[in-house]
N, CA, C, O and CB atoms as a CASP TS submission, in Angstrom:
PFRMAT TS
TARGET T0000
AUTHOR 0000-0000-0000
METHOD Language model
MODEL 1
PARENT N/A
ATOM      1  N   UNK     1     -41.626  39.142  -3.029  1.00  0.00           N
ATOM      2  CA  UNK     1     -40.802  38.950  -4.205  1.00  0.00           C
ATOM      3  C   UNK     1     -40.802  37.457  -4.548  1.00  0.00           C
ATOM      4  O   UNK     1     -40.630  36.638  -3.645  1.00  0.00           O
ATOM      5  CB  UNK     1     -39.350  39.483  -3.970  1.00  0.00           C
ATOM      6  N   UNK     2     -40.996  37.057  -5.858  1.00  0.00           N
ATOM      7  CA  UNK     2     -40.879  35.789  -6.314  1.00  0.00           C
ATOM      8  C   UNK     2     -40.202  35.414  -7.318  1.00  0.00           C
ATOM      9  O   UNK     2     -40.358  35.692  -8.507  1.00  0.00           O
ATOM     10  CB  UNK     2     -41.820  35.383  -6.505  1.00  0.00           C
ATOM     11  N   UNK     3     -39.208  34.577  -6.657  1.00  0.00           N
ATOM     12  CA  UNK     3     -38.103  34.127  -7.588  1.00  0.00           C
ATOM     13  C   UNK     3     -38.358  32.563  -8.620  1.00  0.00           C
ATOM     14  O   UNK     3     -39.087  31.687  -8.155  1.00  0.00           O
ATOM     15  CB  UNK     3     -36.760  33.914  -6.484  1.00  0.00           C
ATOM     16  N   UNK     4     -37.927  32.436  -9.508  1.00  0.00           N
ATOM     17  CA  UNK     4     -38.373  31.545 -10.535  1.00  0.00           C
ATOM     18  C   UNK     4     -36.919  30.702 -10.732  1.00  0.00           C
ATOM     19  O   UNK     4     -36.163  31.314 -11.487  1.00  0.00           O
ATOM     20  CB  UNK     4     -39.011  32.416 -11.987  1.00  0.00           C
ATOM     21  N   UNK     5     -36.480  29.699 -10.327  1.00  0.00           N
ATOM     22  CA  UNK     5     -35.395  28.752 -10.608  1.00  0.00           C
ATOM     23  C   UNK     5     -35.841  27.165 -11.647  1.00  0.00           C
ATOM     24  O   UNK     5     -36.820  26.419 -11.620  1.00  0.00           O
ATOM     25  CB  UNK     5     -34.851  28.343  -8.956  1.00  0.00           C
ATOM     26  N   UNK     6     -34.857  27.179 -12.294  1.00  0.00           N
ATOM     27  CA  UNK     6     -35.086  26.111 -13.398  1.00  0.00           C
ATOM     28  C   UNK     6     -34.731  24.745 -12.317  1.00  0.00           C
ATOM     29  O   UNK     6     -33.813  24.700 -11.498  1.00  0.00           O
ATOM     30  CB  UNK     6     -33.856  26.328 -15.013  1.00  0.00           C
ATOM     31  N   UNK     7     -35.631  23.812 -12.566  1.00  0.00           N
ATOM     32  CA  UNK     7     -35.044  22.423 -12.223  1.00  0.00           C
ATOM     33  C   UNK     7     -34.753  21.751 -13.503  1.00  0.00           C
ATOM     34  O   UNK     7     -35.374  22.142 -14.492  1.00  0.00           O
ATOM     35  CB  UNK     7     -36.038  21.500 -11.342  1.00  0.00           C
ATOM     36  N   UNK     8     -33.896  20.795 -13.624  1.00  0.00           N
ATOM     37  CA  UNK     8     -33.194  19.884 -14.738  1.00  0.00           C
ATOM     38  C   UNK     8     -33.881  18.217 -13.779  1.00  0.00           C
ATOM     39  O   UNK     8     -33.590  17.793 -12.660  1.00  0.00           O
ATOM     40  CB  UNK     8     -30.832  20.215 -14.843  1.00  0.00           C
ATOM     41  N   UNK     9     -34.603  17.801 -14.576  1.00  0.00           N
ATOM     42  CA  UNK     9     -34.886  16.035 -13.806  1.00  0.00           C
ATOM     43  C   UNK     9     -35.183  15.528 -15.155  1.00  0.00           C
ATOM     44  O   UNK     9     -35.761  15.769 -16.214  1.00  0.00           O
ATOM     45  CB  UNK     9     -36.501  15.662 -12.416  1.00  0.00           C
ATOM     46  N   UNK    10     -34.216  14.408 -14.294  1.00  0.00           N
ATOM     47  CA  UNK    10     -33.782  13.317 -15.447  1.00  0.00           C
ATOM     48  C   UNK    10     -34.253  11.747 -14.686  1.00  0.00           C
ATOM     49  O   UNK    10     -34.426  11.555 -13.482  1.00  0.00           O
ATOM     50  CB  UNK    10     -31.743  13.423 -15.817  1.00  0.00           C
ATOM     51  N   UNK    11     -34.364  10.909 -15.626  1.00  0.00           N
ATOM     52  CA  UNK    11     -34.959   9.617 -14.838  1.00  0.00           C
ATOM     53  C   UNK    11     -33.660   8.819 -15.354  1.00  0.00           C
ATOM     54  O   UNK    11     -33.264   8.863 -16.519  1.00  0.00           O
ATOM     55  CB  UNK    11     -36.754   8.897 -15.366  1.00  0.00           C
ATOM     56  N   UNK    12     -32.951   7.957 -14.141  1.00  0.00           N
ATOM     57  CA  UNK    12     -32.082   7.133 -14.930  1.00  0.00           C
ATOM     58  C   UNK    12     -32.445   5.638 -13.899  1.00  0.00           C
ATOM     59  O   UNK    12     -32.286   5.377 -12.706  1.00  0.00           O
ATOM     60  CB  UNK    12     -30.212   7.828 -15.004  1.00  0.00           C
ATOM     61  N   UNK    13     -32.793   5.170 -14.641  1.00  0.00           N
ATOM     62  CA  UNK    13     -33.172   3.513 -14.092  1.00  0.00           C
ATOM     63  C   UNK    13     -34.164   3.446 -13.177  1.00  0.00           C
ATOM     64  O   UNK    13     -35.219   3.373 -13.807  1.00  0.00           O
ATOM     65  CB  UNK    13     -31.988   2.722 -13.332  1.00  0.00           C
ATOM     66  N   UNK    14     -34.319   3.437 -12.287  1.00  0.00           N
ATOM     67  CA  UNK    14     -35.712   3.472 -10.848  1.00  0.00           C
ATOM     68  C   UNK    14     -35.395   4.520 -10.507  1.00  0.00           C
ATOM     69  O   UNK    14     -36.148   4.979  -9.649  1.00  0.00           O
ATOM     70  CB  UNK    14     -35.802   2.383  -9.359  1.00  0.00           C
ATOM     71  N   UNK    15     -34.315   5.362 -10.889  1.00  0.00           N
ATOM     72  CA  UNK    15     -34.228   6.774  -9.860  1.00  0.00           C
ATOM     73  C   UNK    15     -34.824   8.116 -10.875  1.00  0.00           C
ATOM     74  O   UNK    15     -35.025   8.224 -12.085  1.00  0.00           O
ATOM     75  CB  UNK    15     -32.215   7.155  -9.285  1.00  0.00           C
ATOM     76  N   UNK    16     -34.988   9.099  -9.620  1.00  0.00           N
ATOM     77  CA  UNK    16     -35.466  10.068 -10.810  1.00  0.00           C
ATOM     78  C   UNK    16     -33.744  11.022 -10.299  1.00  0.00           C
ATOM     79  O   UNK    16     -32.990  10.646  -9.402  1.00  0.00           O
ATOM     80  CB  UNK    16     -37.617  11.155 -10.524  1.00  0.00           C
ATOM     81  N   UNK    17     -33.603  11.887 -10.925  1.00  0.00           N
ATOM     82  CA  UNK    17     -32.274  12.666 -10.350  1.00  0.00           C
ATOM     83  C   UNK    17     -32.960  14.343 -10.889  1.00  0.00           C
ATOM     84  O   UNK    17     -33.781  14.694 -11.736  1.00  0.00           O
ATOM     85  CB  UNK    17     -30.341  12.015 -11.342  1.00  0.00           C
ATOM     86  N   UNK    18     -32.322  14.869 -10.131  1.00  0.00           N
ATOM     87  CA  UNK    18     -32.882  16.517 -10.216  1.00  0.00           C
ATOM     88  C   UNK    18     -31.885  17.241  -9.639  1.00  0.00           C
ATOM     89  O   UNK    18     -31.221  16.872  -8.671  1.00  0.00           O
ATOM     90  CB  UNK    18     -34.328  16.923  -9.381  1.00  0.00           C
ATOM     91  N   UNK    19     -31.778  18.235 -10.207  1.00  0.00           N
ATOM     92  CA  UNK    19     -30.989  19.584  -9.678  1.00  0.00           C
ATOM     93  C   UNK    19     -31.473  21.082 -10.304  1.00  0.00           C
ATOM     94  O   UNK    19     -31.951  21.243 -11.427  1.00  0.00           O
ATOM     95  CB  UNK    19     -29.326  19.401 -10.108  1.00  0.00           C
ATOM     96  N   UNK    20     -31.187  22.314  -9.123  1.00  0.00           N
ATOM     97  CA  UNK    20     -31.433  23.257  -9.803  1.00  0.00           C
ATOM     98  C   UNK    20     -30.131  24.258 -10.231  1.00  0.00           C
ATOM     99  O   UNK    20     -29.051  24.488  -9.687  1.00  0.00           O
ATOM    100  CB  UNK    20     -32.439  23.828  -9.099  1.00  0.00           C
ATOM    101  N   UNK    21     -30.768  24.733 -11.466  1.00  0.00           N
ATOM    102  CA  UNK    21     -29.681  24.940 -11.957  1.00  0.00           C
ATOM    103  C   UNK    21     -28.915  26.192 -11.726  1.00  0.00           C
ATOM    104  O   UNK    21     -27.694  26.261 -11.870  1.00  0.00           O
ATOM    105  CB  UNK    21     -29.864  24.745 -13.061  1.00  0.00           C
ATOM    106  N   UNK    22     -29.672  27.174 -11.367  1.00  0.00           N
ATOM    107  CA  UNK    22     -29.266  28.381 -10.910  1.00  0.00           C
ATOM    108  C   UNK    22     -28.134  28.420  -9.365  1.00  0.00           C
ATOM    109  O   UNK    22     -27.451  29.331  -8.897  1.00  0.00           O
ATOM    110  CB  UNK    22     -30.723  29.109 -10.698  1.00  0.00           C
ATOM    111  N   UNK    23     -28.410  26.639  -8.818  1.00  0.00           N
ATOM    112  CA  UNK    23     -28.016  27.321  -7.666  1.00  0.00           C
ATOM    113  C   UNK    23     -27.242  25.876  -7.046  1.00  0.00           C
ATOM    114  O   UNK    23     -27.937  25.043  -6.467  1.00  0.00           O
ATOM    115  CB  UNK    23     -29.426  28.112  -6.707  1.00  0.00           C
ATOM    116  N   UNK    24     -25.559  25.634  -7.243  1.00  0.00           N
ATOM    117  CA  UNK    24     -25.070  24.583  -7.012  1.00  0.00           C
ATOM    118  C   UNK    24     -25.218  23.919  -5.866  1.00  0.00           C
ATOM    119  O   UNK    24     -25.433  24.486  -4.795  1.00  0.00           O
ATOM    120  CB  UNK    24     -24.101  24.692  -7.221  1.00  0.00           C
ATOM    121  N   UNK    25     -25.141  23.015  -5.971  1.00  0.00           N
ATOM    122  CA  UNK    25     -25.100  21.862  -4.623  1.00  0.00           C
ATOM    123  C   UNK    25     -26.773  21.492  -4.357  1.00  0.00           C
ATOM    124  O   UNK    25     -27.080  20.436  -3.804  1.00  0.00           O
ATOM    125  CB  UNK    25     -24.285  22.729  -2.869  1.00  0.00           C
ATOM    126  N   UNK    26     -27.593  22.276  -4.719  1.00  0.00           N
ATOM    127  CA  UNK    26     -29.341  21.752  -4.985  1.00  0.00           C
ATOM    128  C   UNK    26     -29.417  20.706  -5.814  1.00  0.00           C
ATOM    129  O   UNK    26     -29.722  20.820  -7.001  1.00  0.00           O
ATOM    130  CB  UNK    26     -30.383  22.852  -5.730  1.00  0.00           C
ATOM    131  N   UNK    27     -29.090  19.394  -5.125  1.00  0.00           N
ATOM    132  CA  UNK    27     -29.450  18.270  -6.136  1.00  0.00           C
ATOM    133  C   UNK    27     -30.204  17.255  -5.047  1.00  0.00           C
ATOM    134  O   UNK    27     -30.016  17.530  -3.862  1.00  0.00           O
ATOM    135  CB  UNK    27     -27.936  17.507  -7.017  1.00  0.00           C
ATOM    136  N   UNK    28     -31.114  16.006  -5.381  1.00  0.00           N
ATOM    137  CA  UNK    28     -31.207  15.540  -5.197  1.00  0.00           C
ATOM    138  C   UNK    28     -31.776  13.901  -6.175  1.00  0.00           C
ATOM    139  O   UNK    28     -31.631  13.759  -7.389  1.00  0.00           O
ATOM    140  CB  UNK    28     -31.393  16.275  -4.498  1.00  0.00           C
ATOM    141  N   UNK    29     -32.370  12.925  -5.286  1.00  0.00           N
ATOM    142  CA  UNK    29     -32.712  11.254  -6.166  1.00  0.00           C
ATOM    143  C   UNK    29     -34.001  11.193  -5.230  1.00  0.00           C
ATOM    144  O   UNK    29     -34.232  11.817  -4.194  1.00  0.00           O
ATOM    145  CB  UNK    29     -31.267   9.490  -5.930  1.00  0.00           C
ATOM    146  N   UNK    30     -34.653  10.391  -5.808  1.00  0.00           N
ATOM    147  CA  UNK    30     -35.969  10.135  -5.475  1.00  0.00           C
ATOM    148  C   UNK    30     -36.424   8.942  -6.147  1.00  0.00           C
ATOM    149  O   UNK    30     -35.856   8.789  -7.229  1.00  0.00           O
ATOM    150  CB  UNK    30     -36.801  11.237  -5.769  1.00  0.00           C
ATOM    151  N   UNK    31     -37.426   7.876  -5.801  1.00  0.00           N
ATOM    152  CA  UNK    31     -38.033   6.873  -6.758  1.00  0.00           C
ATOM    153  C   UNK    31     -38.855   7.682  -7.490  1.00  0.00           C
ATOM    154  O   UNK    31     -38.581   7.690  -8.690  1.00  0.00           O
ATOM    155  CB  UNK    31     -38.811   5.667  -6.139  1.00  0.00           C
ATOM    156  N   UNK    32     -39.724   8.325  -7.172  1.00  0.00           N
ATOM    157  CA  UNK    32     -40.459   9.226  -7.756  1.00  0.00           C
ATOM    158  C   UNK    32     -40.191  10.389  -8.598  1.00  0.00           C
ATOM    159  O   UNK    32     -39.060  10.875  -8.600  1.00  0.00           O
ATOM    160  CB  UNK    32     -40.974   9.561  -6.993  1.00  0.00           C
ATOM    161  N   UNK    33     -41.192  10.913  -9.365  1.00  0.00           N
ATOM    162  CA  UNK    33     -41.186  12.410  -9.281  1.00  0.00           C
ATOM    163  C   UNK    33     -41.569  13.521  -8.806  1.00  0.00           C
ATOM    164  O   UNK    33     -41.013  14.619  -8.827  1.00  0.00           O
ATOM    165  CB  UNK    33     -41.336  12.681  -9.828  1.00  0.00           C
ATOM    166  N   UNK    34     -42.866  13.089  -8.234  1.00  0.00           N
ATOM    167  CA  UNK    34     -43.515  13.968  -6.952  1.00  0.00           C
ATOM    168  C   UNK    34     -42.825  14.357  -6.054  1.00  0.00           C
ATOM    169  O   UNK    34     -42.751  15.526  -5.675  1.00  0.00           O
ATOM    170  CB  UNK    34     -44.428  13.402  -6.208  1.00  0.00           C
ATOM    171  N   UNK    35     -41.877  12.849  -5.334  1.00  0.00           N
ATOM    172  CA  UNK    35     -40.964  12.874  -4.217  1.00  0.00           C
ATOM    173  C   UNK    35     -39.795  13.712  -4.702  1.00  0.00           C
ATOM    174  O   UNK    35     -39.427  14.607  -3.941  1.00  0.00           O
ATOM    175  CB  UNK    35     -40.526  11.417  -3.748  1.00  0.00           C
ATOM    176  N   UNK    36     -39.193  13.566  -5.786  1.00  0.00           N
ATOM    177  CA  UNK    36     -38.443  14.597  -6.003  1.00  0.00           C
ATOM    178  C   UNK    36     -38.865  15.932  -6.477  1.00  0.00           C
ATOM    179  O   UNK    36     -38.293  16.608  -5.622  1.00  0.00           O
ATOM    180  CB  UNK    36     -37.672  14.200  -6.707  1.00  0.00           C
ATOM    181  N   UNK    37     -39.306  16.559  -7.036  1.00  0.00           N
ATOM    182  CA  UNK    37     -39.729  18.152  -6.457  1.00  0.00           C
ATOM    183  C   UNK    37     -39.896  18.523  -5.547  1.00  0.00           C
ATOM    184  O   UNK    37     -39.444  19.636  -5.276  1.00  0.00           O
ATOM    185  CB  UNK    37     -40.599  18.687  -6.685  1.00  0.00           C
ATOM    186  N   UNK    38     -40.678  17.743  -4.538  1.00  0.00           N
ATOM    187  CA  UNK    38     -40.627  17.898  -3.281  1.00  0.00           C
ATOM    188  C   UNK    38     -39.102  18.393  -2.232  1.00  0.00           C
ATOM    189  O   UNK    38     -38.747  19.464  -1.740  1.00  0.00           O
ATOM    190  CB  UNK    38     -41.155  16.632  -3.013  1.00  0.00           C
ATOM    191  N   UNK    39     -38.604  17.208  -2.237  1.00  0.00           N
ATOM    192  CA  UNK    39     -36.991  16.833  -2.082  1.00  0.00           C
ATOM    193  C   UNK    39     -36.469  18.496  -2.630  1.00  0.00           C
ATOM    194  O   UNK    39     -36.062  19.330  -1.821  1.00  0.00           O
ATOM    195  CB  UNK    39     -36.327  15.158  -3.374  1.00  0.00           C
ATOM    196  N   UNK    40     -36.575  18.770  -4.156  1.00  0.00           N
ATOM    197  CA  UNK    40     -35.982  19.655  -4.588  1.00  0.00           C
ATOM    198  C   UNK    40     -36.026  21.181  -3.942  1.00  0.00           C
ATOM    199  O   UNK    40     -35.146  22.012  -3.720  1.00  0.00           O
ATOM    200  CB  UNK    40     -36.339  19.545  -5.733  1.00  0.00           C
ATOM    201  N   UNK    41     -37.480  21.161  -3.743  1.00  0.00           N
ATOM    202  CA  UNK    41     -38.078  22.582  -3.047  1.00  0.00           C
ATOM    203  C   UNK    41     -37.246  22.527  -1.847  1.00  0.00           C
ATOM    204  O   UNK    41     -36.521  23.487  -1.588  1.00  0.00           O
ATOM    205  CB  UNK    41     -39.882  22.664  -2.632  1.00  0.00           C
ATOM    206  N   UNK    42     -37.276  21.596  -1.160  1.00  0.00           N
ATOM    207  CA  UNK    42     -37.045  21.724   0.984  1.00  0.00           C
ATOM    208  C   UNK    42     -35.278  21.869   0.548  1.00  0.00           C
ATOM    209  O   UNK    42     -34.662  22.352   1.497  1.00  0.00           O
ATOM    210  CB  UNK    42     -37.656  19.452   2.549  1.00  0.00           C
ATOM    211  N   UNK    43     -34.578  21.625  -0.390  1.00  0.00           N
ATOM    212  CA  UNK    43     -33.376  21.107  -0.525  1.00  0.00           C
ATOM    213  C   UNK    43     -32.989  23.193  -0.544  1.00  0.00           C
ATOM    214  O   UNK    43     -32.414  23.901   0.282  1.00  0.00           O
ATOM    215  CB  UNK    43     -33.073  19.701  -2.170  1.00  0.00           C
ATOM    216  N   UNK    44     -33.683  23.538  -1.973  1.00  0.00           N
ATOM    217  CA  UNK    44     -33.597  24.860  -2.063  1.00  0.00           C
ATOM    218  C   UNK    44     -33.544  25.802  -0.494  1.00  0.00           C
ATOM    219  O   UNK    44     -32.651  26.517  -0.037  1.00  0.00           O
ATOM    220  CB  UNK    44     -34.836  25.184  -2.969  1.00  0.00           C
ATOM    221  N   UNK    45     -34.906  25.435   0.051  1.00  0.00           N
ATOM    222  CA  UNK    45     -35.074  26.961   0.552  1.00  0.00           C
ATOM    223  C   UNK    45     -34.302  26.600   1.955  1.00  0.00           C
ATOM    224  O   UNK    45     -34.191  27.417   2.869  1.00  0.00           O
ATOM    225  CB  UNK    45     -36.939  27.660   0.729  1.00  0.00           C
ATOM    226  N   UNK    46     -33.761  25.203   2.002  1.00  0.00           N
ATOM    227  CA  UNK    46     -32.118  25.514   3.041  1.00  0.00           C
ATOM    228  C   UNK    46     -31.596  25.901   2.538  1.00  0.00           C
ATOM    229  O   UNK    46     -30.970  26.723   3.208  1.00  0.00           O
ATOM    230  CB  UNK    46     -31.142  24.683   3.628  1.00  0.00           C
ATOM    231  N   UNK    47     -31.171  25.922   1.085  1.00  0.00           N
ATOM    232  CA  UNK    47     -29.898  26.756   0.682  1.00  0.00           C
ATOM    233  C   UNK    47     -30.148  28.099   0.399  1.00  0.00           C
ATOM    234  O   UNK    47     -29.215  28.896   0.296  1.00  0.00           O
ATOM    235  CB  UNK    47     -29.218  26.235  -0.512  1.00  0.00           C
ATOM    236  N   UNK    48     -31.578  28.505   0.233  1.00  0.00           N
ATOM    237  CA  UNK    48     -31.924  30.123   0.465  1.00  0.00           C
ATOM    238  C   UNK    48     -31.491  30.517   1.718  1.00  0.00           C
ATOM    239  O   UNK    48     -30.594  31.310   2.006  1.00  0.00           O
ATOM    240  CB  UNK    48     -33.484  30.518   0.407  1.00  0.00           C
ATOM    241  N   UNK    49     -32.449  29.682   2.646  1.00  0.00           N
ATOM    242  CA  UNK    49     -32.152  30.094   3.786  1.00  0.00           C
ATOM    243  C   UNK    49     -30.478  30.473   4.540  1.00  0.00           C
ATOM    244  O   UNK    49     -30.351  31.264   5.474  1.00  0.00           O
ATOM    245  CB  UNK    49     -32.818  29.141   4.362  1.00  0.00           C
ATOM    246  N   UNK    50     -29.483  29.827   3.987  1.00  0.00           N
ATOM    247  CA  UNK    50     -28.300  29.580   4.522  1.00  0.00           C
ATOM    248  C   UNK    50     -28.323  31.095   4.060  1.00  0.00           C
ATOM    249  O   UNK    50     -28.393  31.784   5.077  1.00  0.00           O
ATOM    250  CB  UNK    50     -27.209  28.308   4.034  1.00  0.00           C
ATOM    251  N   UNK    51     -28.296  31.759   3.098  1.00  0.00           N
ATOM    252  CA  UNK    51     -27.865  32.573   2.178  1.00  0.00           C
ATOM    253  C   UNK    51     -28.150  34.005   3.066  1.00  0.00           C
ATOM    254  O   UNK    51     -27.173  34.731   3.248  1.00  0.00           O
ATOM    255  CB  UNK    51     -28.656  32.331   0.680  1.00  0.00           C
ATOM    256  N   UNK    52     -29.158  34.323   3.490  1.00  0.00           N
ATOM    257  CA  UNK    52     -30.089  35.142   4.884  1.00  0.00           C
ATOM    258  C   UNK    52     -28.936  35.797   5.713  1.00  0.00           C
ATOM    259  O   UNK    52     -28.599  36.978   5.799  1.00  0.00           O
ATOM    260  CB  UNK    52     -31.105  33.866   6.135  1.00  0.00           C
ATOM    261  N   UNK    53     -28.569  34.968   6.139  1.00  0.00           N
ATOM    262  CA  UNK    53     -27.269  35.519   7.647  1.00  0.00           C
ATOM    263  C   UNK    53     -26.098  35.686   6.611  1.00  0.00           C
ATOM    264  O   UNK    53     -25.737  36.825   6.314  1.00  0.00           O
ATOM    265  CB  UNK    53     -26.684  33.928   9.314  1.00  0.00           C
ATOM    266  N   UNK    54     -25.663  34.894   6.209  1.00  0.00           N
ATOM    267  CA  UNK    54     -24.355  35.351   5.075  1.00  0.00           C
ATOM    268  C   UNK    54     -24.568  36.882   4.377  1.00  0.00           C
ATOM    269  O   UNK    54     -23.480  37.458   4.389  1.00  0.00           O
ATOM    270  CB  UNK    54     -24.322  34.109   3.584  1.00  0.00           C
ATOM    271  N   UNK    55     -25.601  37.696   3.790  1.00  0.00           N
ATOM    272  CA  UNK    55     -26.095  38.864   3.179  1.00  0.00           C
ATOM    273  C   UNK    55     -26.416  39.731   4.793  1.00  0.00           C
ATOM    274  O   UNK    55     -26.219  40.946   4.813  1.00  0.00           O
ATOM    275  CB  UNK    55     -27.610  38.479   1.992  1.00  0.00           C
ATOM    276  N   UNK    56     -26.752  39.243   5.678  1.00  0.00           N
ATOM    277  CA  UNK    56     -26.976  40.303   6.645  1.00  0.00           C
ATOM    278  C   UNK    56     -24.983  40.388   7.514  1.00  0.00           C
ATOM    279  O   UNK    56     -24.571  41.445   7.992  1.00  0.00           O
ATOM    280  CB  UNK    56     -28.670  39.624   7.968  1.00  0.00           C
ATOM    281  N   UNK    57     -24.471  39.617   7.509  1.00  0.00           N
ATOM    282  CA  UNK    57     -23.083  39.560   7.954  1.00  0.00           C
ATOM    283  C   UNK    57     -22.315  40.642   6.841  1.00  0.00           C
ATOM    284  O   UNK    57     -21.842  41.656   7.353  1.00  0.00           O
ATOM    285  CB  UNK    57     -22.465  37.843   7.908  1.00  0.00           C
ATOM    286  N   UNK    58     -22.219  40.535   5.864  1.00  0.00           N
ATOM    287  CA  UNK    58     -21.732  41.146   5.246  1.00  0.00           C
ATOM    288  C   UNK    58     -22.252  42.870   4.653  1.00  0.00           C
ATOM    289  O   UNK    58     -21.651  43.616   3.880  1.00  0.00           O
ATOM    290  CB  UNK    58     -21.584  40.206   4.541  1.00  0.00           C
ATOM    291  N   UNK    59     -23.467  43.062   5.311  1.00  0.00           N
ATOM    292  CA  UNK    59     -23.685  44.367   5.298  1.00  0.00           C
ATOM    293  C   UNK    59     -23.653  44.706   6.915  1.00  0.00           C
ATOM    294  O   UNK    59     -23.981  45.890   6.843  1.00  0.00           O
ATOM    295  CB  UNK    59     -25.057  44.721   4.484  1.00  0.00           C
ATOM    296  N   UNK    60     -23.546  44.553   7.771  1.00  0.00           N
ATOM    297  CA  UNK    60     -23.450  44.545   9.414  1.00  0.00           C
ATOM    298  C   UNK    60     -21.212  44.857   8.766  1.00  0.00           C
ATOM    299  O   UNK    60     -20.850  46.030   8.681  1.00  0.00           O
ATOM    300  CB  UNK    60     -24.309  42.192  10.669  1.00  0.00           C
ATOM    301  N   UNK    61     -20.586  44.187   8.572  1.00  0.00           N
ATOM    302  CA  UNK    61     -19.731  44.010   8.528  1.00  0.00           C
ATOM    303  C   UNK    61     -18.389  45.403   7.706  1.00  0.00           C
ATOM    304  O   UNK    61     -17.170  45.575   7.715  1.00  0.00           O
ATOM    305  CB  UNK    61     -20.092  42.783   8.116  1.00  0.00           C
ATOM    306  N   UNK    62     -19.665  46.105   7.087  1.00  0.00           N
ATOM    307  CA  UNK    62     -19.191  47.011   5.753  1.00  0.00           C
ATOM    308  C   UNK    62     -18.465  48.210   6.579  1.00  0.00           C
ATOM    309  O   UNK    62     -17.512  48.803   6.073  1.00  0.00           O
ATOM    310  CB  UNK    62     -20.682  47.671   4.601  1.00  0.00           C
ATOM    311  N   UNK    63     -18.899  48.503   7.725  1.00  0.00           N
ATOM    312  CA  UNK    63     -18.748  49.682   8.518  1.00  0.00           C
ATOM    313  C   UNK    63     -17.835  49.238   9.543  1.00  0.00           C
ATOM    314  O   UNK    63     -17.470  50.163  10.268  1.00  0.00           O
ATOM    315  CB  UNK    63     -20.065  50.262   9.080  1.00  0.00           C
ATOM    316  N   UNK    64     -17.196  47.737   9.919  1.00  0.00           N
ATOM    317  CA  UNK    64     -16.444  47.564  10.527  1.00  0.00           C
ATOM    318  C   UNK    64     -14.656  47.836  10.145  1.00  0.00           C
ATOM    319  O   UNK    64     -14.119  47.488   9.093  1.00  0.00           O
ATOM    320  CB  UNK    64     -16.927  46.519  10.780  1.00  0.00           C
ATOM    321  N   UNK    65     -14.115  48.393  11.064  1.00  0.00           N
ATOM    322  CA  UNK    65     -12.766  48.227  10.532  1.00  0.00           C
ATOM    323  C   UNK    65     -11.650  47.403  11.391  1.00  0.00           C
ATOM    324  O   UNK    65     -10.511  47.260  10.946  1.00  0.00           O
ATOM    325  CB  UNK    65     -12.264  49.598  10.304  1.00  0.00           C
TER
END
């Protein structure tokens, strides 16, 4: 399955700034822009990843009383 998320990057002075938008707290700065997509991707798929055990806890959890 392949998911498609918008990035927003903006350049303000020597920095580049980026976030995605679908999915809060995915932000990061970079001198670059290479370096930031980069930055942006590894930033994401921890916060995918976090997301993994939280969705398996809560179906493990449905049948508990």
């Amino acid at each position: 399955m392949s998911l498609n998320y918008t990035a927003i990057v903006k350049k303000d002075g020597d920095w580049w700034l980026g976030w995605i938008e679908e999915v809060p707290g995915v932000n990061a700065q970079e001198k670059t822009k290479p370096k930031l997509m980069a930055s942006l991707k590894d930033v994401l798929a921890e916060a995918l990843d976090g997301l993994v055990p939280i969705r398996k806890l809560a179906t493990v959890s449905k049948g508990v009383k």
